[in-house]
C-alpha positions in Angstrom: 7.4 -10.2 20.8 4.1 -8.2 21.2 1.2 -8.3 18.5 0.1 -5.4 16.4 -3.2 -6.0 15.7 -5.3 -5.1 12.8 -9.2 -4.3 13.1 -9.5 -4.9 10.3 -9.0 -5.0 6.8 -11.8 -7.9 6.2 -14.4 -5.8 8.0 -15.4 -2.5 9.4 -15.4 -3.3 13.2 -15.0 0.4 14.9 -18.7 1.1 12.3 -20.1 -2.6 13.2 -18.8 -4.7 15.6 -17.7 -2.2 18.3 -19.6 -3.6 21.2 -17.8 -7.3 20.4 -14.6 -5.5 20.1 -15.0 -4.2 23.4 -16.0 -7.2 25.2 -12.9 -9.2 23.7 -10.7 -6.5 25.4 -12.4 -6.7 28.7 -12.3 -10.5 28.4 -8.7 -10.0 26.8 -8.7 -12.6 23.9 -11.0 -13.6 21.3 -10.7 -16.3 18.3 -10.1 -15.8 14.3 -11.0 -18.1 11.5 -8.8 -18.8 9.0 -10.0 -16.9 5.9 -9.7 -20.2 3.7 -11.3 -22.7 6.8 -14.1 -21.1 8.8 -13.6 -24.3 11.3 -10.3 -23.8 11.9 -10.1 -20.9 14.4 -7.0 -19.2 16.6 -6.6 -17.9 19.7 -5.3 -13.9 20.1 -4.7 -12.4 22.9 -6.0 -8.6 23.3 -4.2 -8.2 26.7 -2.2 -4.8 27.0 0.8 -7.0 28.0 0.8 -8.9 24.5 -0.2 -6.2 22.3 2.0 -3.4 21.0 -0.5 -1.5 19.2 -4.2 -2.2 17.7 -4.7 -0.6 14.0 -7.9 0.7 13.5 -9.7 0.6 9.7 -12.9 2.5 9.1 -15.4 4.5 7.2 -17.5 5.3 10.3 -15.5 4.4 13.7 -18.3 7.0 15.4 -19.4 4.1 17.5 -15.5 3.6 18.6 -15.5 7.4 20.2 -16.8 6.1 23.6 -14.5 3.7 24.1 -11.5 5.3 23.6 -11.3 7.1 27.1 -11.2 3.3 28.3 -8.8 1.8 26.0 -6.3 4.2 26.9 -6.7 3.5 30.9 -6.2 0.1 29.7 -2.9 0.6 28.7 -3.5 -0.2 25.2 -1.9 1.7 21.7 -3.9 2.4 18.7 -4.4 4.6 16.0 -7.0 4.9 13.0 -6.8 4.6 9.4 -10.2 6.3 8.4 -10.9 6.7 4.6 -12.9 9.5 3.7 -14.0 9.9 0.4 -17.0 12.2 -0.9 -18.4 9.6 -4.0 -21.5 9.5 -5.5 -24.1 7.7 -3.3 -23.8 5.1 -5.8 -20.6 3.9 -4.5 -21.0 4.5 -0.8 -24.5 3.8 -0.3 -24.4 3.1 3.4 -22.1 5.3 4.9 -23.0 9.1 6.8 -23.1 12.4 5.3 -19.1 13.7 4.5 -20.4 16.0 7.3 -20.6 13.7 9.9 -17.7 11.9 9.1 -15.4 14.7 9.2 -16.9 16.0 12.5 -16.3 12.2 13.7 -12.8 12.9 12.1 -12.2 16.2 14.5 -13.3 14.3 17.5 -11.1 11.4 17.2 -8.2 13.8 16.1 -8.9 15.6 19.3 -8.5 12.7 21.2 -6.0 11.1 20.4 -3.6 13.6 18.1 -3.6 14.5 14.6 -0.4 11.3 13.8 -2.9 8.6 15.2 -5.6 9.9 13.0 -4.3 8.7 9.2 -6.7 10.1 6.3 -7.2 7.4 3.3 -8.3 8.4 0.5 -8.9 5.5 -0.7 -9.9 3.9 -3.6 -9.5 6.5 -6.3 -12.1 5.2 -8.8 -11.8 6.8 -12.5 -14.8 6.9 -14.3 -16.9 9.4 -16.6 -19.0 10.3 -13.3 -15.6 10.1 -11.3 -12.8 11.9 -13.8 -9.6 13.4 -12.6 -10.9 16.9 -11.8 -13.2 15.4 -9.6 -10.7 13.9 -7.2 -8.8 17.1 -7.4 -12.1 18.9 -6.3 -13.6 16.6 -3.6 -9.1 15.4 -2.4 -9.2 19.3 -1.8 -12.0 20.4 -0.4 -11.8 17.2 2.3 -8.1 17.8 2.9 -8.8 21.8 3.3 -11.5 20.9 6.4 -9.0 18.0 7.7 -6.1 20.3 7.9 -4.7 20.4 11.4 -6.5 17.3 12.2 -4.0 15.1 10.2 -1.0 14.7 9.8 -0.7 11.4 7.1 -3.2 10.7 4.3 -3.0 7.1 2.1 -3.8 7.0 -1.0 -4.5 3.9 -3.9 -5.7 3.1 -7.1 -8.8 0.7 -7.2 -8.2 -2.8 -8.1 -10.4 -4.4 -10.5 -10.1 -8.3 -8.4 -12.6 -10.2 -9.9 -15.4 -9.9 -7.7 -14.9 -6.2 -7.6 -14.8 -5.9 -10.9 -17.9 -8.1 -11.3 -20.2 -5.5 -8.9 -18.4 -2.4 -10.9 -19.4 -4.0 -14.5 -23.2 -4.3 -12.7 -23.0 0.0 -12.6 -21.9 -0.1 -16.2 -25.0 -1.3 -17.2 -26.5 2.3 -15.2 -24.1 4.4 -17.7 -20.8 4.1 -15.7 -17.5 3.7 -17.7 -14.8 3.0 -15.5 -10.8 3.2 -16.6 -9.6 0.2 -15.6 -6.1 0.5 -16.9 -6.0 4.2 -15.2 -3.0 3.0 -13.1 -0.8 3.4 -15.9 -1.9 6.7 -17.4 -0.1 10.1 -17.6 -3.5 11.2 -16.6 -3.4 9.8 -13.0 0.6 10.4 -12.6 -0.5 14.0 -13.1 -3.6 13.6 -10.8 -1.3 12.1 -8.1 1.2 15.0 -8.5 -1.8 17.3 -7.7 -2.7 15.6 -5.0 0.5 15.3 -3.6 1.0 19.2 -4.2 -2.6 19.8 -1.8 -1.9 17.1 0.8 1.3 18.9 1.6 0.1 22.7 1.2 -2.2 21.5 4.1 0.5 20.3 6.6 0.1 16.6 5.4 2.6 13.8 4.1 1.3 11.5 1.7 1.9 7.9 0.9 0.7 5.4 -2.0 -0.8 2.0 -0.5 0.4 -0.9 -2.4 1.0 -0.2 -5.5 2.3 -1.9 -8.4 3.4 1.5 -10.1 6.3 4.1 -8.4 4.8 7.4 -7.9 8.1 9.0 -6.2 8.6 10.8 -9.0 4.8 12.7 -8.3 5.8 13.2 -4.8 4.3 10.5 -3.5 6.5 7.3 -2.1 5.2 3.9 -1.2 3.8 3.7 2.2 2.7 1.4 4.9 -0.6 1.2 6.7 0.7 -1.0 9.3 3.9 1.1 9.8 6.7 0.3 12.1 8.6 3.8 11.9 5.4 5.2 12.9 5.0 3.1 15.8 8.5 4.0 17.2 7.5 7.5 16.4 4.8 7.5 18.4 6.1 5.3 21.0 9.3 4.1 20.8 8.1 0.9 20.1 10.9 -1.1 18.5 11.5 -4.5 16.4 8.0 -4.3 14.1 10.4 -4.2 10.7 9.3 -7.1 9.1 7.2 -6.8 6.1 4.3 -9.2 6.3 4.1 -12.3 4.3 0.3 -13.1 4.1 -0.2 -9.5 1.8 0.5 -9.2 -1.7 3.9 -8.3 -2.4 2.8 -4.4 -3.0 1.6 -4.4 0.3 4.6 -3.3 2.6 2.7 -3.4 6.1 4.8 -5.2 9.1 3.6 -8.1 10.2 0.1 -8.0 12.4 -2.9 -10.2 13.2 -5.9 -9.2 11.8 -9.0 -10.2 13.6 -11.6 -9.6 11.1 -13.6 -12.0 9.0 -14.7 -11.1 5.3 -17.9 -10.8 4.7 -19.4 -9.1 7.4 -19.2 -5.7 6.5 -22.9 -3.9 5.2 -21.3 -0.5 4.0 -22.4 -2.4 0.5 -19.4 0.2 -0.9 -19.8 -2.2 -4.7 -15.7 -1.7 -5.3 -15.2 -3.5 -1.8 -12.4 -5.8 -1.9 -13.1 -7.8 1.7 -17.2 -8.7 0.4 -18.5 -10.7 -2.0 -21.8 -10.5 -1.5 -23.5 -7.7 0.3 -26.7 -10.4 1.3 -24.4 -12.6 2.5 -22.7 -9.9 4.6 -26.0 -8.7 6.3 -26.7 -12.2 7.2 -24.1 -12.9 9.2 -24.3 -9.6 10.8 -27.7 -10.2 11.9 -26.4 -13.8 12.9 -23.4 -12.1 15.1 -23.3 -12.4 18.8 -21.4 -9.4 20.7 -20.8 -11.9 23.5 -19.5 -14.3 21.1 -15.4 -14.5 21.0 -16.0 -14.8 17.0 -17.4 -12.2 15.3 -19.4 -14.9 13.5 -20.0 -18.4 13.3 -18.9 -21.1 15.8 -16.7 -20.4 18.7 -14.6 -23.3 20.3 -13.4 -24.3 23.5 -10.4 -23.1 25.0 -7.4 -25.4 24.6 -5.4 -26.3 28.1 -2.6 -23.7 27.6 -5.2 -20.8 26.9 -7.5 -21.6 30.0 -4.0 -21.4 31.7 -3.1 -18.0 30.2 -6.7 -17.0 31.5 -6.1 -18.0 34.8 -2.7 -16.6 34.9 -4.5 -13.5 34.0 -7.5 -13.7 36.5 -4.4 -14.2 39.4 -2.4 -11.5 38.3 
C-alpha cells in the first residue's frame, strides 16, 4: 500500500523548509523523529513508486511555486491546504500581506486546478478585536477574490490546548478578550451558517475540521483534510479509507505519514498549535541543514534494508 504523506501539520515546510523538501525527493527518502523521542527516527520513502499523494499545509507555500513544474514530471500527486486568514498583525505577525498570498493562491490554483488548491480558513478566533461580523466581513471579502480558484474551503474553531491558551492569555494582558467557550454558542452556529451561505454563493463546498460540535445543521458537515474521496476524485486512487489513529478522535483524516517536526515553524502565529516556543522554533531553524535527511537534529545511518532499497533504486 502507497503512503500519503503529510507536509505537514508540525511545521510550515512549502514557507520554510522547501529547499530540504526538495532534496529528499531528488534523493527519494528522508528520516522523521518521533514527536515524543527526537532519537528515535524513521525511514520514509518519497519515491513516486511508494507514495500516493503528498498533502501540502501552508500559510505561505510561495517558495513551493518553482518546484511544482518538477514534482509533476516526477510522477508525484499533491495538493495544498493553504489557510488564508486576514487577522490583525497581532496574530499573524510573520506572514505576507493578504495580497500576496491570494496572488500566490491564483498561481498555485492555475497550476494545478482549483480541487488541489483547498482554502482553510482556519482558526476562527472570537475576541472583542475578532467578533462575529468580523469573520463574516474578512470570510467574504477573501472568499469573493478566491472564487473560481477554489473549489473546497476548511474551516475550525480555535482550541484553547494549553500552550495555546498560555500565549493567547499573554495578548489579554494587551486588551484582548477572547471567548473561549465560543464553540458552543448560538452566536458561532449562526456565524457558521453565514459562512456556509458565502462559501457556496462563490462556487465553494465547505467542511468543518475536527470538531467536537455537529454543524450539519448550519450547512456545514465534518470534513477531512487528508481525504480519501478526494483522492479517488482526483485520481482514482483507491483503498485510503481508514481514519487515522495517531489524531484525536475529531480528526477524521485517513491515515498518512507526516514528515514534519514541531517546533520549527517561525510564522510566531501566538494561537499555533504545533509551537511552543517561538525562540526555540527559530533556533532550530537557523540550526537546519537542507542537505540534512532531518529537518533538524541528528540524522542516522541507513539500516541494511534501506541501503538496499537505495540501491534497488540507483539500478532501476
Amino acid at each position: 500500500m502507497k503512503t500519503i504523506i503529510s507536509a505537514s501539520r508540525r511545521t510550515d515546510i512549502p514557507a520554510f523548509y522547501s529547499e530540504w523538501f526538495m532534496n529528499r525527493i531528488r534523493v527519494g527518502w528522508c528520516q522523521v523523529p518521533n514527536p515524543l523521542n527526537y532519537n528515535q527516527l524513521s525511514y520514509v520513502s518519497l519515491k513516486p513508486e511508494n507514495v500516493s499523494a503528498i498533502v501540502f499545509w501552508s500559510k505561505n507555500p510561495k517558495p513551493m511555486l518553482k518546484h511544482l513544474h518538477e514534482l509533476d514530471d516526477r510522477g508525484l500527486k499533491y495538493y495544498f491546504q493553504f489557510a488564508v486568514n486576514d487577522y490583525p498583525s497581532i496574530l499573524e505577525s510573520n506572514i505576507p500581506s493578504l495580497h500576496m498570498r491570494l496572488e500566490t493562491f491564483h498561481k498555485i490554483s492555475n497550476h494545478v486546478a482549483p480541487l488541489r488548491a483547498i482554502w482553510r480558513y482556519d482558526p476562527i478566533i472570537i475576541s472583542n478585536y475578532t467578533p462575529p461580523d468580523f469573520h463574516r466581513d474578512k470570510f467574504s471579502a477573501i472568499a469573493d477574490a478566491l472564487k473560481g480558484y477554489t473549489k473546497r474551503v476548511m474551516v475550525s474553531l480555535v482550541d484553547y490546548y494549553q500552550k495555546t491558551d498560555r500565549r493567547l492569555a499573554e495578548l489579554e494582558k494587551e486588551g484582548y478578550q477572547f471567548d473561549r467557550e465560543a464553540a458552543h454558542s448560538h452566536v458561532v452556529w449562526d456565524l457558521l451558517k453565514d459562512l456556509s451561505s458565502i462559501a457556496k454563493s462563490n462556487g465553494m463546498e465547505i467542511f468543518t475540521c475536527a470538531e467536537e460540535r455537529d454543524f450539519s445543521g448550519a450547512g456545514i458537515y465534518p470534513g477531512r483534510c487528508i481525504d480519501g474521496e478526494l483522492l479517488f476524485r482526483l485520481w482514482e486512487l483507491q483503498g485510503h479509507t481508514q481514519k487515522d489513529p495517531t489524531q484525536r478522535d475529531t480528526c477524521l483524516c485517513v491515515v498518512s505519514k507526516d514528515i514534519g517536526i514541531n517546533d520549527t515553524c517561525i510564522h510566531g502565529c501566538p494561537y499555533c498549535y504545533s509551537t511552543r516556543n517561538i525562540e526555540i522554533a527559530k533556533h532550530r531553524y537557523s540550526e537546519h541543514d537542507p542537505e540534512s535527511p532531518v529537518i533538524w537534529g541528528a540524522a542516522r545511518p541507513l539500516s541494511g534494508a534501506e541501503k538496499a532499497e537505495q540501491q534497488q533504486t540507483r539500478l532501476l
